[in-house]
C-alpha positions as CSV (number, residue, x, y, z in Angstrom):
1,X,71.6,-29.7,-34.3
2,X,71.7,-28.0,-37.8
3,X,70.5,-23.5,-37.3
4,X,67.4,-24.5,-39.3
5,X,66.4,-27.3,-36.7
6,X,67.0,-25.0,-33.6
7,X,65.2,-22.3,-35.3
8,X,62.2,-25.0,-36.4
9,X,62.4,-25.6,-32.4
10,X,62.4,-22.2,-30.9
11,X,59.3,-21.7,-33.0
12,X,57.2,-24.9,-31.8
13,X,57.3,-23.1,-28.3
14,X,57.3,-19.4,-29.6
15,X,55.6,-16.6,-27.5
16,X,54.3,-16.1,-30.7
17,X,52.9,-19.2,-31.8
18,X,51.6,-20.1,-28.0
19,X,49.4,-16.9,-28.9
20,X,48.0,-17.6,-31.8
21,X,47.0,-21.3,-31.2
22,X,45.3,-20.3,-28.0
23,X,43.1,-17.5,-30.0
24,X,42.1,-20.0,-32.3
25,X,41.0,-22.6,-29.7
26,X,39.0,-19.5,-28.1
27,X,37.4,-19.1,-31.4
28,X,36.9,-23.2,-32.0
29,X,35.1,-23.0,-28.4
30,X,33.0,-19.6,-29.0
31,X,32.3,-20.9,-32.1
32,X,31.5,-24.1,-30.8
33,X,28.9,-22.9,-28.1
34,X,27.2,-20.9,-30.8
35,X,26.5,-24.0,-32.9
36,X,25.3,-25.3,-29.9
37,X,22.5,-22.6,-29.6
38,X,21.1,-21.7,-32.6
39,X,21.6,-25.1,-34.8
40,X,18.5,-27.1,-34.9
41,X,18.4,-29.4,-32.1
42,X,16.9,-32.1,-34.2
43,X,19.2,-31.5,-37.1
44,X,20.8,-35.3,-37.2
45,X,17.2,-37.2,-37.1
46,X,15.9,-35.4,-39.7
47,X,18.5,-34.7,-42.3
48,X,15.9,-35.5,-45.2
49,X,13.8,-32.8,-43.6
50,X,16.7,-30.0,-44.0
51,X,17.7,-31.4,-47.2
52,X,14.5,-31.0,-48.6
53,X,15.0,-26.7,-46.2
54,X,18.9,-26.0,-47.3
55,X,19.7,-29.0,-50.2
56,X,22.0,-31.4,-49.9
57,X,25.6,-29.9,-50.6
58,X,24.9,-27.5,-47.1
59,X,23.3,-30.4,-45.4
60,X,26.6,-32.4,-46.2
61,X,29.1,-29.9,-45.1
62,X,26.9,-29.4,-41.7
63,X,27.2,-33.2,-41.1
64,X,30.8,-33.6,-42.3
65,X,32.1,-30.8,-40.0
66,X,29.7,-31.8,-37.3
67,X,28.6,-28.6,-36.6
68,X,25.2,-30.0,-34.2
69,X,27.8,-31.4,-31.9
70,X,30.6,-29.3,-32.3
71,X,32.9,-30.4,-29.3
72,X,33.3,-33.8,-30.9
73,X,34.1,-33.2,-33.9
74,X,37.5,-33.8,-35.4
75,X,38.1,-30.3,-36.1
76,X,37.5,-29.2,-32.4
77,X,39.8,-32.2,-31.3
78,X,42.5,-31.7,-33.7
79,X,42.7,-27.8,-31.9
80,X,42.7,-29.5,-29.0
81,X,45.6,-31.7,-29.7
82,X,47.6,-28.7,-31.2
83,X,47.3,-26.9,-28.1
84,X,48.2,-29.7,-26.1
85,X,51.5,-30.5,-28.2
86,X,52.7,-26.7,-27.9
87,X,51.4,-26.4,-24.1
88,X,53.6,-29.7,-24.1
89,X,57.1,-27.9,-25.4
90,X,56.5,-25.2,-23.3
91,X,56.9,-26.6,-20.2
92,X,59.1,-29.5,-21.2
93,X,61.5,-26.3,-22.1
94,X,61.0,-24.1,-19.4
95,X,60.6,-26.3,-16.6
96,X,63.5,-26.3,-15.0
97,X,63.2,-22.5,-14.5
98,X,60.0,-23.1,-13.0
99,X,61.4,-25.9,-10.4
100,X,65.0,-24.4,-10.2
101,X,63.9,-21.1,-9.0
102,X,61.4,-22.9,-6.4
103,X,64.0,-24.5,-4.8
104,X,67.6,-23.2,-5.2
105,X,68.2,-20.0,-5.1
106,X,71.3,-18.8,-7.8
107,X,74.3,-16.2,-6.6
108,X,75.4,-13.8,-9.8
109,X,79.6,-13.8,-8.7
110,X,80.5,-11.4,-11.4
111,X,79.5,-8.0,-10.1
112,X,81.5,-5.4,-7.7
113,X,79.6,-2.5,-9.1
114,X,76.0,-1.1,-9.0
115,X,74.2,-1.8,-11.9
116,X,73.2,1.1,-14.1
117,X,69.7,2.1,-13.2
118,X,69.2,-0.5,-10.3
119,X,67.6,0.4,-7.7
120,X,70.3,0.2,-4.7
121,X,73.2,1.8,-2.9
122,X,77.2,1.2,-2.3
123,X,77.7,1.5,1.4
124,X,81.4,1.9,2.4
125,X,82.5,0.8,5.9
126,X,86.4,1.7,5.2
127,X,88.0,4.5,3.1
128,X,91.4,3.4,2.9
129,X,91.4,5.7,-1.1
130,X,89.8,9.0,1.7
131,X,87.6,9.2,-1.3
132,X,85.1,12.0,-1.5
133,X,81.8,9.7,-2.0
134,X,83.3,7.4,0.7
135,X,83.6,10.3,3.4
136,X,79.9,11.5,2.6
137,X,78.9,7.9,4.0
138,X,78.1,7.9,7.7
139,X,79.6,4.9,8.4
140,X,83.0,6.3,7.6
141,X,82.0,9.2,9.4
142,X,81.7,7.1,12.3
143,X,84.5,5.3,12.2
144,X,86.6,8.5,12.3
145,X,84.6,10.1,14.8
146,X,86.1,7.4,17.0
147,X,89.5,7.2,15.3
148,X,89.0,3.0,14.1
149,X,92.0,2.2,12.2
150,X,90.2,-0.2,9.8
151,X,92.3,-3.0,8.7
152,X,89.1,-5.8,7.8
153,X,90.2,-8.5,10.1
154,X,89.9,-12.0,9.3
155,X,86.5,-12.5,9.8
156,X,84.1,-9.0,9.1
157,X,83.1,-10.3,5.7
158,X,81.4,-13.5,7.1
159,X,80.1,-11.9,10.3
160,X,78.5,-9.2,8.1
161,X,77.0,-11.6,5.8
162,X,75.9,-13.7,8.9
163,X,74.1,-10.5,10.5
164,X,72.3,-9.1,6.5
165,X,71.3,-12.3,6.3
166,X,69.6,-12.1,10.1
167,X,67.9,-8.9,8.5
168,X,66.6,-10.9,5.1
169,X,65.4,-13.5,6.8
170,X,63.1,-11.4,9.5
171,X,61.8,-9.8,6.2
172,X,61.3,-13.0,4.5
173,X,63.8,-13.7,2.0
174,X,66.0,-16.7,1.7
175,X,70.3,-15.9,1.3
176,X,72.7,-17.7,0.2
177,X,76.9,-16.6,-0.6
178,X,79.5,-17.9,-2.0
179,X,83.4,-17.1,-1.1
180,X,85.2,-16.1,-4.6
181,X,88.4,-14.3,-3.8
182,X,88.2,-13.3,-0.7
183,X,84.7,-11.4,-1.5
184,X,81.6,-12.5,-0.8
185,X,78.6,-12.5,-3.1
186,X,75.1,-12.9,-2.4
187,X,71.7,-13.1,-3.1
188,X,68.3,-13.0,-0.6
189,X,64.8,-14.4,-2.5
190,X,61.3,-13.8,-1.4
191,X,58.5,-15.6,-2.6
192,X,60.0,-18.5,-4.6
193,X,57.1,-20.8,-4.0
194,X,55.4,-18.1,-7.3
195,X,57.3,-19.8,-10.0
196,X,56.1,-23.5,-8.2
197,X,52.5,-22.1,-8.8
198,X,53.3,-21.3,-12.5
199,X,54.6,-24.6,-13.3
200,X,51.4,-25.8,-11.5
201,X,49.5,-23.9,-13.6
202,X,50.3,-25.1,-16.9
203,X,50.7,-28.5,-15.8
204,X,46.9,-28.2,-14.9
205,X,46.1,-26.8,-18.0
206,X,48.2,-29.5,-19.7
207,X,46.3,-32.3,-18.0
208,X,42.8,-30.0,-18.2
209,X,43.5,-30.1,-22.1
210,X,44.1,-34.1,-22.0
211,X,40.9,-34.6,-20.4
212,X,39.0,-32.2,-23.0
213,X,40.5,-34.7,-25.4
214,X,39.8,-37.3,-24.5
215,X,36.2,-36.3,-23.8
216,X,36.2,-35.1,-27.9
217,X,37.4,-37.9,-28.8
218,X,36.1,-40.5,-26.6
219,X,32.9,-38.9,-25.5
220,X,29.4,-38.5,-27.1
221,X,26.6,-36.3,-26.5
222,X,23.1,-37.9,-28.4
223,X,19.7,-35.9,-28.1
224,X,17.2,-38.7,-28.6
225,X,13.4,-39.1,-28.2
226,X,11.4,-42.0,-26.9
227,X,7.8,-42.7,-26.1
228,X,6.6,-44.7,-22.9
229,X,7.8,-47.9,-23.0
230,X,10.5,-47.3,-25.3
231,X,14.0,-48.8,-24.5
232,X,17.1,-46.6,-25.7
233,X,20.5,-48.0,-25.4
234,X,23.3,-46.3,-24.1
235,X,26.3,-45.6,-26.3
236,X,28.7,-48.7,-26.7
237,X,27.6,-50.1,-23.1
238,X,25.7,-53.0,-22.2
239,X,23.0,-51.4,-20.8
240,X,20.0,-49.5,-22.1
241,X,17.2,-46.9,-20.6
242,X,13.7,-48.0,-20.4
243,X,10.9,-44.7,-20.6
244,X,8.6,-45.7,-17.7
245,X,6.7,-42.5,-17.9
246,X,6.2,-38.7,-19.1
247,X,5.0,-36.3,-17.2
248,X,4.1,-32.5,-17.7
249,X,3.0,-30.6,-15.0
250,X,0.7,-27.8,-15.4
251,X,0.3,-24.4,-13.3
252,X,-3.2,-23.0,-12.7
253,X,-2.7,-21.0,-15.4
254,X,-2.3,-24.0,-18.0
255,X,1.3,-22.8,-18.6
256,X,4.4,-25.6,-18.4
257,X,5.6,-26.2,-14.7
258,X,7.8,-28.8,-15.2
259,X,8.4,-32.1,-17.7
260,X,9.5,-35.3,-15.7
261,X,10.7,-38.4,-16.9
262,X,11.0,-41.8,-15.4
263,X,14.0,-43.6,-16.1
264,X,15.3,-46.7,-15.4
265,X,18.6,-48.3,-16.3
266,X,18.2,-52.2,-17.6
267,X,21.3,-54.5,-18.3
268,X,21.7,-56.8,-20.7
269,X,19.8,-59.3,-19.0
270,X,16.3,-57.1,-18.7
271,X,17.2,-56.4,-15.3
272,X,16.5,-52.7,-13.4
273,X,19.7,-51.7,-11.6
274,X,18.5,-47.8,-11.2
275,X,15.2,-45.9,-11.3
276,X,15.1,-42.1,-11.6
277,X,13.1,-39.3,-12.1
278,X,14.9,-36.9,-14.0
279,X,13.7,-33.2,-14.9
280,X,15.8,-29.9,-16.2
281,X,18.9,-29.4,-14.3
282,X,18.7,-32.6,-12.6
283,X,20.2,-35.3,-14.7
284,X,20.9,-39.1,-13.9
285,X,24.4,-39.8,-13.7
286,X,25.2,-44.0,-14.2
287,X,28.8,-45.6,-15.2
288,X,29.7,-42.5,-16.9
289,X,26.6,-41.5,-18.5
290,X,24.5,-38.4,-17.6
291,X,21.2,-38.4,-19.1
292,X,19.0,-35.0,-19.1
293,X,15.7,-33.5,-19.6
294,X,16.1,-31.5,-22.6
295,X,12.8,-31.0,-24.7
296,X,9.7,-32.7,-25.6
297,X,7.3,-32.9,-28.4
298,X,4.1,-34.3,-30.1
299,X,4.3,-37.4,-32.3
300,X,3.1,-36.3,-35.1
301,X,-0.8,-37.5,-36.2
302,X,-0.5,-39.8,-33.0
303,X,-3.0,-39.5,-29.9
304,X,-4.2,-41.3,-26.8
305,X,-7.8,-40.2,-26.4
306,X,-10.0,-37.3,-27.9
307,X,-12.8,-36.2,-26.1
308,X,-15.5,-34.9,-28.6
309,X,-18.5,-32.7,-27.7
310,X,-21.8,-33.4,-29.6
311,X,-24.9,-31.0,-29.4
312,X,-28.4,-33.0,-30.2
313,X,-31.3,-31.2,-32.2
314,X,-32.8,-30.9,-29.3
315,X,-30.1,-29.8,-27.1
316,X,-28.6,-32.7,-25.5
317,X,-25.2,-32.8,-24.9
318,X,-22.8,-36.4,-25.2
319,X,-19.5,-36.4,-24.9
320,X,-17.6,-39.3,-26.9
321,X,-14.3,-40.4,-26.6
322,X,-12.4,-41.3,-29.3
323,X,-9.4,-43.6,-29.6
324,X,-6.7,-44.1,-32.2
325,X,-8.3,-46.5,-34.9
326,X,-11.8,-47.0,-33.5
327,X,-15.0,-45.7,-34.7
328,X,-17.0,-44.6,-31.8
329,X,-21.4,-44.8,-32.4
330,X,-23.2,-41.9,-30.9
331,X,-26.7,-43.2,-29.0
332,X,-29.6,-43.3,-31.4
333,X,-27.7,-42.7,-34.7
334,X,-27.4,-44.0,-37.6
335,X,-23.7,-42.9,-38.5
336,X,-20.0,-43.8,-37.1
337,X,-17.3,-41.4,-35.7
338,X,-13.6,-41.8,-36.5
339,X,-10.6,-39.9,-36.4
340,X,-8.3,-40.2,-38.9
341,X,-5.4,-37.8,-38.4
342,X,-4.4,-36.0,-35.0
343,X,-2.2,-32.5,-35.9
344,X,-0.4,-30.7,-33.0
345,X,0.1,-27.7,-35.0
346,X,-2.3,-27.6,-38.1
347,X,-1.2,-25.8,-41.7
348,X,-2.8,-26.1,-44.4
349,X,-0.1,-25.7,-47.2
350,X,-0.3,-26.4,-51.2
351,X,0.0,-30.4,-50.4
352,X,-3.0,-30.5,-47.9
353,X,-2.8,-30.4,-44.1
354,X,0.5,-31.1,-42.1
355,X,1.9,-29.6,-38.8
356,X,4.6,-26.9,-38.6
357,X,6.1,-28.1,-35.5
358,X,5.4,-30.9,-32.6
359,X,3.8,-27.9,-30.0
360,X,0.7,-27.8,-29.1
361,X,0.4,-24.3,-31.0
362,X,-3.1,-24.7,-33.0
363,X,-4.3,-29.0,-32.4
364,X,-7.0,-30.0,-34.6
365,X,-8.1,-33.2,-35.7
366,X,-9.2,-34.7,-39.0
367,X,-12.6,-36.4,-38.5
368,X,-14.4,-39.0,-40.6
369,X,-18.5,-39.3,-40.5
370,X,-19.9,-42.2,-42.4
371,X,-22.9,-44.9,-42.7
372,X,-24.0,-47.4,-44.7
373,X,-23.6,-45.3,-48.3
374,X,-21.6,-41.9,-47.1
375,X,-18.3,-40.3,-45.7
376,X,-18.2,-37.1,-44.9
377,X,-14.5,-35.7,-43.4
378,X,-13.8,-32.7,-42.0
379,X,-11.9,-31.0,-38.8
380,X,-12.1,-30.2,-35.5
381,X,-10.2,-27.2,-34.0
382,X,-9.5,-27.2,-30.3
383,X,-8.5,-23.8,-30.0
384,X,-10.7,-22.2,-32.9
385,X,-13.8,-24.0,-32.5
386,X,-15.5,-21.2,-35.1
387,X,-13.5,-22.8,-38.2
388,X,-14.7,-26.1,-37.2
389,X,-16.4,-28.2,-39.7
390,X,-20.0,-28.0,-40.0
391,X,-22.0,-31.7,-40.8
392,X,-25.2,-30.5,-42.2
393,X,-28.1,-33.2,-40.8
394,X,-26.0,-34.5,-37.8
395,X,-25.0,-32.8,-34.5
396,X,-22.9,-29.9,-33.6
397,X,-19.2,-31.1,-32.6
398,X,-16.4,-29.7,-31.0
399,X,-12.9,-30.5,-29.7
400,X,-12.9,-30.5,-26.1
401,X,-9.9,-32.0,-25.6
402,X,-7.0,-34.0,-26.8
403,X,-4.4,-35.6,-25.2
404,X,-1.5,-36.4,-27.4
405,X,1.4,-39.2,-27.8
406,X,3.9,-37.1,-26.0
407,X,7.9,-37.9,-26.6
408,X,10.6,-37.2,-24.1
409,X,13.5,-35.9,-25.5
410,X,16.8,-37.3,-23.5
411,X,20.3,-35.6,-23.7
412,X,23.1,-38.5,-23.1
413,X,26.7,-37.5,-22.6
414,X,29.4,-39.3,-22.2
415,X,32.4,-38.0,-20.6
416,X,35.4,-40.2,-20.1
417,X,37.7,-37.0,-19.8
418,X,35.3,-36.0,-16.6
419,X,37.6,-37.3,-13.9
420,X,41.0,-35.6,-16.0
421,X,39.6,-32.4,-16.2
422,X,38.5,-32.4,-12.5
423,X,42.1,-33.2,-11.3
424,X,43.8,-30.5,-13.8
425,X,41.1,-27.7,-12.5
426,X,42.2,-28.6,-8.9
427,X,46.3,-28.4,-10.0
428,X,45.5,-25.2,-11.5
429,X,43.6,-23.8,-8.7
430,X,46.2,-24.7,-6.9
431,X,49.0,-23.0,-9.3
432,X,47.3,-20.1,-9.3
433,X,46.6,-20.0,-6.1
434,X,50.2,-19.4,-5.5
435,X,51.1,-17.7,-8.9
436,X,48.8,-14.5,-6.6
437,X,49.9,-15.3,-3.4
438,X,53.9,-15.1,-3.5
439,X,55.6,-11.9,-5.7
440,X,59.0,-12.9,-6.2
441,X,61.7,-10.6,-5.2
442,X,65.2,-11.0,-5.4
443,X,68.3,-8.6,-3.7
444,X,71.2,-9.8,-5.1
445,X,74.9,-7.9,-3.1
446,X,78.5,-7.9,-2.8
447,X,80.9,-7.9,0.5
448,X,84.3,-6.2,-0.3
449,X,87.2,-5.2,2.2
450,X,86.0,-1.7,2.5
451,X,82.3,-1.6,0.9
452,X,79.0,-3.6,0.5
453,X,77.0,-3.5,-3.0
454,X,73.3,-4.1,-2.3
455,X,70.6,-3.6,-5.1
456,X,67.3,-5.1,-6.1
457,X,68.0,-7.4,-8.7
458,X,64.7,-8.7,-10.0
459,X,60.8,-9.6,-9.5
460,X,57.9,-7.5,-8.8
461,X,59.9,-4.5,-7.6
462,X,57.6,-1.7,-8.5
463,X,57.2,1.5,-6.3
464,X,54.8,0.6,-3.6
465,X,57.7,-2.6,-3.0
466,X,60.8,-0.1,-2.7
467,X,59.5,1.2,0.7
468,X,60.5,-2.7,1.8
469,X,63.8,-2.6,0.2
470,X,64.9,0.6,1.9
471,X,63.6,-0.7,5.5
472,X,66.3,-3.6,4.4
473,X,69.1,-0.9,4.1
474,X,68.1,1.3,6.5
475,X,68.6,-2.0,9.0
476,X,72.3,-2.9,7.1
477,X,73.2,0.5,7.8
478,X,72.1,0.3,11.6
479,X,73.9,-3.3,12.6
480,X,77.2,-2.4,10.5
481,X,78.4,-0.3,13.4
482,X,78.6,-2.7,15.6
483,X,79.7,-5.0,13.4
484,X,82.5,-3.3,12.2
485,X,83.7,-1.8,16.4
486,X,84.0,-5.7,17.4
487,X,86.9,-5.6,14.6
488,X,89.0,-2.9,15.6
């Protein structure tokens, strides 16, 4: 491989470059959920709407980059993918540290020295130089205390190694040697399994990154309305939801409970195979689908029924209902009652009447009176009865009440991803779960003819871990007597 290619390759799975791709799929995601909460809602069913509000370059742009549905949009999945390619290199590159260190446990053979800096000791057990650091060590002071001519026998290296390695294991580390030379070099682990959980960890974060794929890519999320009676079909499927009813429930004070739908799921064949209600925060889930209670709103200059309260001359009260294209006859009259136009939220703007939004904020109703040679129109204001039209001749009306065509608005996702992401939270649970429970320690030594070299090598060896280590040493120390009397 050419320097440029290796350099090209350290650089896919650079510290560096792992950083910076997962800050900008942060920012794709914050930016995402943001989009999600303040763009219109209703953006994609009324783009003439908006490009009548913002003109049509913004609109464009909006709808190219997808912004009302963010997470599926190309831009959020080609993130996605980038992440997933350089989470990919990552591990393909270090993963045989990960495993390695889980399972075997490696001897450095190259040192009869302490390190500078480490944090360890040189214990002699001999002195055959009567060096000065050598006769400051107690062991040597025992030895001639009790006048042991030292000569190493066959045997002390192993039977020392055998015993230290009694000690690491009571304390919970793992030892291996090897035999180079005559010496013997060692190392004692604790808490391997900690590298298992990192490679774990990424691995569920690899496959928790497939499944966001292939839920950007894959998926859909559609907000759509329907009436009662309406039949909506369910993305690229062969089945459809049927609207069986809308409900909104009302507390004492008139103020929204609760808006429930009933839903059924139909086949291709006009057959029911589920029936649900379905409110906010508890959705339907069929074959994939979940299907929500999101919103609701008016049809616009659509009603069931209006109930209309005339005043007689004389002071009699009638109530008259009126229905969508039928003229209703007051007793003993001569004229007809219609209503021509039904507006949830009534404006009058430079165009004539229109609503400013599908809530029930200020409903009034365009009347028509006629006869034989007349037609008088005018409006009817349910919550502002003084701004009511006034029919000079005929009786004294007012809105009583009105109850409107009411659509359900339906959030359906689709999330073929669902079951991925499920299984890579649980592996990375489970990585992390023994990234925090395992701190990986390693004391790495050397057995000579007259001294042992014993030092913590690497891992979380920070101060409140050192008191551990030196209950280690202090025990070496305390078997290497008798250790070293059964060789004399």
């Amino acid at each position: 491989m050419a320097a440029s290619d290796r350099k090209i390759g350290r650089n896919l799975i650079s510290q560096r470059l792992a950083i910076t791709v997962i800050s900008v799929l942060f920012g794709a995601t914050a930016a995402g959920w943001l989009f999600t909460e303040i763009f219109p809602y209703d953006f994609k069913m009324h783009l003439d709407e908006y490009i009548g509000k913002w003109g049509v370059f913004p609109v464009k742009i909006c709808s190219w980059l997808k912004v009302y549905d963010p997470f599926h949009s190309f831009w959020y999945a080609g993130i996605l993918i980038l992440f997933f390619v350089v989470l990919l290199l990552c591990i393909i590159s270090r993963w045989r540290n990960f495993v390695l260190r889980s399972f075997k446990t490696a001897v450095t053979a190259a040192r009869r020295e302490l390190p500078d800096g480490a944090h360890g000791s040189v214990i002699f057990y001999a002195d055959p130089a009567e060096s000065e650091e050598a006769q400051k060590d107690p062991l040597i002071h025992y030895a001639k205390k009790h006048g042991i001519d030292f000569d190493g026998g066959p045997d002390l290296k192993e039977r020392i190694y055998r015993h230290l390695s009694s000690v690491m294991g009571r304390s919970g580390f793992r030892s291996v040697m090897i035999d180079r030379e005559g010496d013997i070099f060692f190392s004692a682990v604790r808490g391997r399994w900690k590298y298992m959980g990192n490679f774990l960890f990424h691995a569920g974060l690899l496959i928790i990154t497939a499944g966001g794929m292939m839920g950007s890519i894959m998926g859909s999320t559609e907000l759509l309305y329907g009436k009662t009676g309406d039949m909506i079909p369910l993305y690229k499927s062969g089945y459809s939801v049927r609207i069986d009813d809308f409900r909104i429930l009302l507390s004492a004070e008139r103020r929204i409970d609760d808006y429930i739908t009933v839903l059924s799921v139909v086949d291709s064949g006009g057959e029911t195979v589920k029936t649900r209600n379905i409110e906010v925060n508890h959705p339907l889930a069929f074959e994939g689908f979940h299907i929500y209670q999101s919103s609701y709103y008016t049809s616009d200059e659509e009603f069931s029924r209006a109930g209309i309260r005339c005043v007689t001359d004389d002071g009699e009260i009638i109530i008259l209902v009126l229905s969508p294209g039928e003229k209703s006859f007051p007793p003993d009259s001569t004229f007809a009652l219609e209503a021509v136009s039904f507006f949830p939220d009534f404006r009058m703007g430079e165009k004539g009447p229109y609503s400013a939004s599908p809530m029930m904020r200020n409903p009034a109703l365009e009347i028509r009176l006629s006869d034989e040679s007349q037609v008088f129109p005018g409006y009817l204001f349910a919550l502002h009865p003084r701004f009511n039209s006034h029919f000079e001749g005929f009786y004294s009306m007012t809105l009583e009440d009105i109850e409107p065509v009411y659509l359900t608005g339906l959030q359906i996702s689709s999330d073929p991803g669902s079951p991925v992401l499920w299984a890579g939270m649980i592996i990375a649970s489970l990585g992390l779960l023994l990234l925090y429970s395992f701190n990986y320690r390693v004391i790495n030594g050397y057995i000579g003819k007259d001294r042992m070299i014993i030092y913590a090598a690497e891992g979380r060896w920070n101060i409140s871990r050192y008191d551990k280590y030196e209950r280690i040493e202090k025990q070496i120390r305390e078997m290497l007597p008798g250790i070293i009397s059964k060789n004399v």
